[in-house]
C-alpha positions, 0 to 999 in steps of 0.5 A: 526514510523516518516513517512515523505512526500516530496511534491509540494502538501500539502494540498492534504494531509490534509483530509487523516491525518485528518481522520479514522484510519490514524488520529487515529494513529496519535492521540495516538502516533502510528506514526507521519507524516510529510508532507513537502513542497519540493518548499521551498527548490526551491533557485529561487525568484519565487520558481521555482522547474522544468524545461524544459527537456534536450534534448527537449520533452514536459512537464517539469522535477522535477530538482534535486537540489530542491529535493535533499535540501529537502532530505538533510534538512529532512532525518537523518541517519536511514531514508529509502527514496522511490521515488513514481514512475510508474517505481518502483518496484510493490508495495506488502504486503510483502513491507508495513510489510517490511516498518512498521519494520522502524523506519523512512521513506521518502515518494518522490512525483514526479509530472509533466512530471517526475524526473531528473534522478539524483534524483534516486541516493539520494533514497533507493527504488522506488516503484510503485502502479500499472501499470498506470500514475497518475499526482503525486506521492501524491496519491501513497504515500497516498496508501504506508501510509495507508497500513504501518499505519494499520500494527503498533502496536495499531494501529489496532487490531493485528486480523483486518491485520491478515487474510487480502487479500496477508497478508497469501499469498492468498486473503481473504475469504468471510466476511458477517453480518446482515441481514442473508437474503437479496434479497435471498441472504443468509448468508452461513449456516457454519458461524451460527451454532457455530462450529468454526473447520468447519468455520475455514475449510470454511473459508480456502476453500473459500480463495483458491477458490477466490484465484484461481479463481481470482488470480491463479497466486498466488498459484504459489508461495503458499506453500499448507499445506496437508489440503490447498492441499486437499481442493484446489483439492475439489475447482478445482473439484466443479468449473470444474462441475460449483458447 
C-alpha cells in the first residue's frame, strides 16, 4: 500500500515513520509513505498557502488553488483521497478495514481556521477522529495511518488485530501477564489452568461485559449468537446484584 500526506508540516512526521510497527512496516515493503509538502505548491514568492476568509471572520483559510495542485501533482487514478476534518464522518474500524483493501490513499491535512470549501469537491471521503478540534489534520492523519498500517499483510500477525476492541464488534476482553499477583491484584484463575473451552467462554463473557458496561451502545448493532445471548443474560444479571 502507497499512503501518501498532503501537509504544511512534515517534520511533524518524522518520528511517527521512524519508529515501532510503523517503521517496521515500512522496512520489509508492507506500505510506503509519502509525506508531502503541500506549500510548494504555493505560486506566491513567499509561499503563501492561506488567506483572509471571504466575508470576514477571524483566522485564515487554506486556499484551494494550492491543494488542489497538490492533489493534482500527487494523486493518480486509483488513489482514494480523505480530507482530515472534524466534519467528517466518525472515523470506525470498520473504515481502517475499508481503507487497508486500497491500493493507494491520500491523507489531507488542514490547519488554521479551516478549508475553503471548494476543496471538498477534489476529495473522495472526509473523515473525522472525534468530536473536538485539534490545530491541523497532522495528528489525525497519523491516527487514520497507524490503524490501516497494522491491518496490512505482515504487518503484524494476522492473531494481534484479530480480537481488537470494535474489530468483532465488541470491545476487547480483559488482557493480564506476570506477575499473577500483584497488590492483591490476581490474575483470574480461568486463564491458568489450561482449558482453553473455558478461556474461550471467559474471554467472550468479559468482552459483553465491558461492552455493556462501557459501550452499551454497540450491542445495538451486535449480532448475539445463542451462546453471546446466554451469557450476555448472566453478565446483566451478575452486574444488577453488584457481582
Amino acid at each position: 500500500m502507497i499512503i501518501k500526506i498532503l501537509t504544511l508540516f512534515p517534520k511533524m512526521f518524522e518520528g511517527f515513520i521512524s519508529e515501532s510497527i510503523i517503521k517496521r512496516a515500512i522496512d520489509k515493503g508492507v506500505c510506503q509513505i509519502e509525506v508531502i509538502d503541500m506549500r510548494t505548491y504555493s505560486l506566491d514568492k513567499h509561499h503563501h498557502v492561506d488567506d483572509t476568509p471571504c466575508g470576514g471572520g477571524a483566522g485564515m483559510v487554506l486556499a484551494c488553488d494550492v491543494v488542489h495542485r497538490a492533489i493534482l501533482a500527487n494523486a493518480g487514478s486509483n488513489t482514494y483521497k480523505i480530507l482530515m476534518t472534524p466534519q467528517g464522518l466518525p472515523y470506525k474500524q470498520a473504515k481502517a478495514l475499508e481503507l487497508a483493501k486500497k491500493e493507494e490513499i491520500m491523507l489531507i491535512c488542514g490547519h488554521y481556521e479551516g478549508f475553503d470549501e471548494r476543496i471538498r469537491s477534489f476529495v473522495d471521503a472526509e473523515i473525522s477522529i472525534g468530536d473536538y478540534v485539534l490545530t491541523g489534520g497532522e495528528l489525525a492523519s497519523q491516527v487514520v495511518c497507524d490503524s490501516v498500517i497494522r491491518l496490512l499483510d505482515n504487518a503484524i500477525t494476522k492473531e494481534s488485530h484479530e480480537d481488537d476492541s470494535f474489530s468483532l464488534g465488541l470491545l476487547e476482553y480483559p488482557q493480564y501477564t506476570r506477575p499473577i499477583e500483584y497488590e492483591g491484584m490476581a490474575v483470574p484463575e480461568v486463564l491458568l489452568n489450561g482449558n482453553h473451552r473455558l478461556i474461550n467462554e471467559f474471554r467472550k463473557k468479559e468482552a459483553l461485559r465491558k461492552t455493556y458496561l462501557r459501550r452499551p451502545d454497540l450491542l445495538a448493532d451486535y449480532q448475539l449468537s445463542k451462546e453471546e445471548e446466554k451469557l450476555l443474560k448472566e453478565v446483566i444479571e451478575e452486574e444488577n446484584k453488584g457481582l
